[in-house]
C-alpha positions, -999 to 999 in steps of 0.1 A, spaced: -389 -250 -922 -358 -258 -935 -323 -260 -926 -283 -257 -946 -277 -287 -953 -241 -284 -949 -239 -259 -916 -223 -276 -888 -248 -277 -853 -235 -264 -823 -244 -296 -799 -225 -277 -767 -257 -258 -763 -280 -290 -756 -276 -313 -727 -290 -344 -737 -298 -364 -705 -325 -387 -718 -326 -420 -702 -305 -408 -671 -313 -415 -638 -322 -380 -618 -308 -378 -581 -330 -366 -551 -366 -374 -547 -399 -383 -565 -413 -350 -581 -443 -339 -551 -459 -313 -580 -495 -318 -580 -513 -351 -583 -542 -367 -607 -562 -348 -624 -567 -316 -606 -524 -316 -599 -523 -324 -636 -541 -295 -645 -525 -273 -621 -492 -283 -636 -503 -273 -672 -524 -240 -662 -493 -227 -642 -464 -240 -662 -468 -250 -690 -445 -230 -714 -436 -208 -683 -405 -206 -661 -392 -231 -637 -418 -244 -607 -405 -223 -583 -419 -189 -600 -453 -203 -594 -448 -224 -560 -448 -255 -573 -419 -269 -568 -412 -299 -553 -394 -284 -523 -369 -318 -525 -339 -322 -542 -330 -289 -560 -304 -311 -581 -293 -309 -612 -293 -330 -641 -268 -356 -645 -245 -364 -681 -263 -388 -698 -242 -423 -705 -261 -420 -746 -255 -386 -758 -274 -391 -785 -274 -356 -794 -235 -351 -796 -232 -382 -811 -261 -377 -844 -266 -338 -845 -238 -330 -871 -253 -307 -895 -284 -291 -908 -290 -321 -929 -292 -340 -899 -318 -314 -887 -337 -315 -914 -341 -351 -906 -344 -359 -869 -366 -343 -843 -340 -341 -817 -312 -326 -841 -338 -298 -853 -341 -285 -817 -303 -280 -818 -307 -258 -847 -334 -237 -838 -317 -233 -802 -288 -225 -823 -307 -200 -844 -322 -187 -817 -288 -176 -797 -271 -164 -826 -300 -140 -837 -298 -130 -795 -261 -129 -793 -260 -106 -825 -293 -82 -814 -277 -77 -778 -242 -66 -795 -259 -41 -817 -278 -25 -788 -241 -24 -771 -250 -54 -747 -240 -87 -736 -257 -117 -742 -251 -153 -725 -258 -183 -738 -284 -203 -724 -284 -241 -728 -316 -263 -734 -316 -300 -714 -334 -331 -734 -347 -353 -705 -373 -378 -708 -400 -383 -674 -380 -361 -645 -356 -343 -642 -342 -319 -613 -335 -286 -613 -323 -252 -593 -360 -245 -594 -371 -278 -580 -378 -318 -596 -397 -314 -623 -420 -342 -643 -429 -339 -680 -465 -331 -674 -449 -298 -664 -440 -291 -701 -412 -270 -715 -401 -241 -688 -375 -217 -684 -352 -224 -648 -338 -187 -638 -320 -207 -611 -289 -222 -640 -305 -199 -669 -315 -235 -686 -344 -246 -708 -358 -278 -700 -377 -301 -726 -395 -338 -729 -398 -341 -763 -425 -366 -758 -446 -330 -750 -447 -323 -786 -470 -353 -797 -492 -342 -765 -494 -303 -780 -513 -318 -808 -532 -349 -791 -541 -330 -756 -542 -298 -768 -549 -298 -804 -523 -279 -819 -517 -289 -856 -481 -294 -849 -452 -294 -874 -414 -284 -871 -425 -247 -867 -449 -255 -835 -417 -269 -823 -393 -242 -824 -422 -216 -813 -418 -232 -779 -381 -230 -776 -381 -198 -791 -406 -189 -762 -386 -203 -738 -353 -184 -746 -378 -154 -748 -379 -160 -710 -338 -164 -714 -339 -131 -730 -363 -115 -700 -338 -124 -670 -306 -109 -688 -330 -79 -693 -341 -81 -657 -380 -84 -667 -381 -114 -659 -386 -110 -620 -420 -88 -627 -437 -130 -630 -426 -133 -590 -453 -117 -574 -475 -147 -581 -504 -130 -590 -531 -140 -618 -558 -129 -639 -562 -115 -670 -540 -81 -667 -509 -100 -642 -479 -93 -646 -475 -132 -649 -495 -130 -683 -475 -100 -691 -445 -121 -688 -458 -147 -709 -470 -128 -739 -438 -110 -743 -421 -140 -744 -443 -148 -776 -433 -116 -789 -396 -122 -786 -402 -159 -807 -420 -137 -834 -391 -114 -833 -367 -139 -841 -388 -159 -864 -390 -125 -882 -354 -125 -883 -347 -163 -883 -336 -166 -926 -315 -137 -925 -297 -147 -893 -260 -154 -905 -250 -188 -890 -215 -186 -876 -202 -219 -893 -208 -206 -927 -217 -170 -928 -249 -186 -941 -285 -184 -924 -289 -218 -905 -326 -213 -914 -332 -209 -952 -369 -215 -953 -396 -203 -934 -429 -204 -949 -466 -189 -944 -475 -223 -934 -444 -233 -908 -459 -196 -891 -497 -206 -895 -482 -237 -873 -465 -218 -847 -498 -192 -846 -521 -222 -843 -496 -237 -813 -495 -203 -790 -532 -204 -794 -533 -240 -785 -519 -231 -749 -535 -197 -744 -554 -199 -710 -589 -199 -721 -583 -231 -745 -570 -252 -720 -594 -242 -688 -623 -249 -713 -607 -282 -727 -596 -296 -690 -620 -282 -662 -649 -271 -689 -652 -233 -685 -629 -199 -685 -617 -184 -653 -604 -150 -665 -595 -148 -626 -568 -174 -626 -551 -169 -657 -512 -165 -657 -503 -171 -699 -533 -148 -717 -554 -162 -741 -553 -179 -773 -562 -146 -789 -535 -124 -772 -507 -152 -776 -513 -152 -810 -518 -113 -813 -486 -111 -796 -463 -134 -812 -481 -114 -845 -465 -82 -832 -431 -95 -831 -426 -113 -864 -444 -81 -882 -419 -61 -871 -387 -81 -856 -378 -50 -834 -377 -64 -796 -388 -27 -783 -424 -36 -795 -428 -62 -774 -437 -40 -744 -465 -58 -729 -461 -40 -700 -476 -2 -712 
């Protein structure tokens, strides 16, 4: 994957709070192993702690500027994508919104930007305090993505994705897939809480895999609003053979057989491996949101 070199990032749409101090309390999600694998079974790429009672119930604060910036300070332009970790995540948020932005307009709607916070360990939300082992989610409570980076190595080393820039932006295309759910007001179908292979938690889920196919269908012809340009200009076979092999890294069967050593069809609130990649298959074949209708 490959960005302009010369497009200029949009670094108002990241928060970068790494390194800050987080006001209220310590972060009461879960603890050892089995809270650790509670964390990742119910969370992880999934919406904000409080869509699955796991919040910590304590501070409900939100992050605070960070004193480094480093985002707003080094994410200039695509070349500076194409050459830090941190500054690609700016540009594929960036993509993301202006494919969004430009697909809600054309259907005659309205779509608001949603921004994604860096934060390194904890970090507290509307939903509740949230630590890393959480991994990436979705807070409806400010419409914001939250993101350790540090989760990426630990998609490849706990969970044996093959990783790559592609994996990457999978997940925050996911995650603004969730964005994309509460403007459309599908999003509140996850709250009943239930599980299992046919809940409308995994329902949830594997549309938001369809909407990140969707706009990785769409993601190189995309115009970029600082040049008229796509942001993106390459996407390969490979970068998508990454971002297939991620979703079905974190299906639900994968992890419950890597952490607790069987499959609990019962308990499952993401789908599996096979239906995240299915799904995520469906929306780059066609890049039209209306076949991402898990819910038929």
């Amino acid at each position: 994957m490959q960005f302009d070199d010369d497009a200029d990032l949009d670094t108002s749409e990241v928060q970068d709070v790494r390194g800050s101090r987080i006001p209220g309390g310590k972060a009461t999600v879960g603890g050892g192993i089995a809270g650790l694998i509670a964390l990742i079974l119910g969370l992880l790429f999934g919406v904000g702690p409080d869509q699955l009672g796991l919040s910590s119930g304590g501070s409900g604060t939100t992050a605070t500027a960070s004193s480094a910036a480093q985002v707003q300070q080094s994410c200039r332009t695509g070349q500076d994508a194409n050459t830090r970790e941190d500054c690609r995540i700016v540009a594929v948020v960036n993509s993301v919104q202006d494919y969004w932005g430009q697909e809600f307009r054309r259907r005659g709607g309205t779509y608001t930007d949603a921004r994604t916070v860096l934060f390194t360990d904890r970090v507290g939300t509307p939903c509740g305090s949230a630590t890393s082992a959480v991994g990436p989610f979705y807070c409806p409570g400010d419409r914001q993505v939250y993101l350790d980076l540090g989760f990426f190595d630990e998609l490849r080393t706990k969970f044996g994705s093959s990783g790559g820039p592609f994996a990457q932006a999978y997940v925050v295309a996911h995650e603004y897939g969730h964005h994309v759910q509460g403007l459309m007001g599908t999003l509140s179908r996850s709250q009943d809480r239930q599980t299992g292979a046919n809940s409308n938690a995994v329902k949830v889920e594997l549309q938001a895999d369809c909407y990140a196919g969707v706009w990785a269908h769409h993601a190189t012809t995309t115009p970029d609003e600082s040049t008229g340009r796509p942001l993106i200009t390459s996407l390969t076979q490979a970068d998508v053979r990454d971002g297939l092999d991620a979703a079905a890294a974190v299906g639900d069967d994968r992890i419950q057989e890597r952490f607790q050593g069987r499959v609990t069809p019962e308990s499952w609130t993401h789908g599996s491996a096979a239906q995240r990649r299915q799904w995520f298959t469906t929306g780059f074949r066609s890049g039209d949101m209306a076949d991402c209708n898990t819910f038929r």
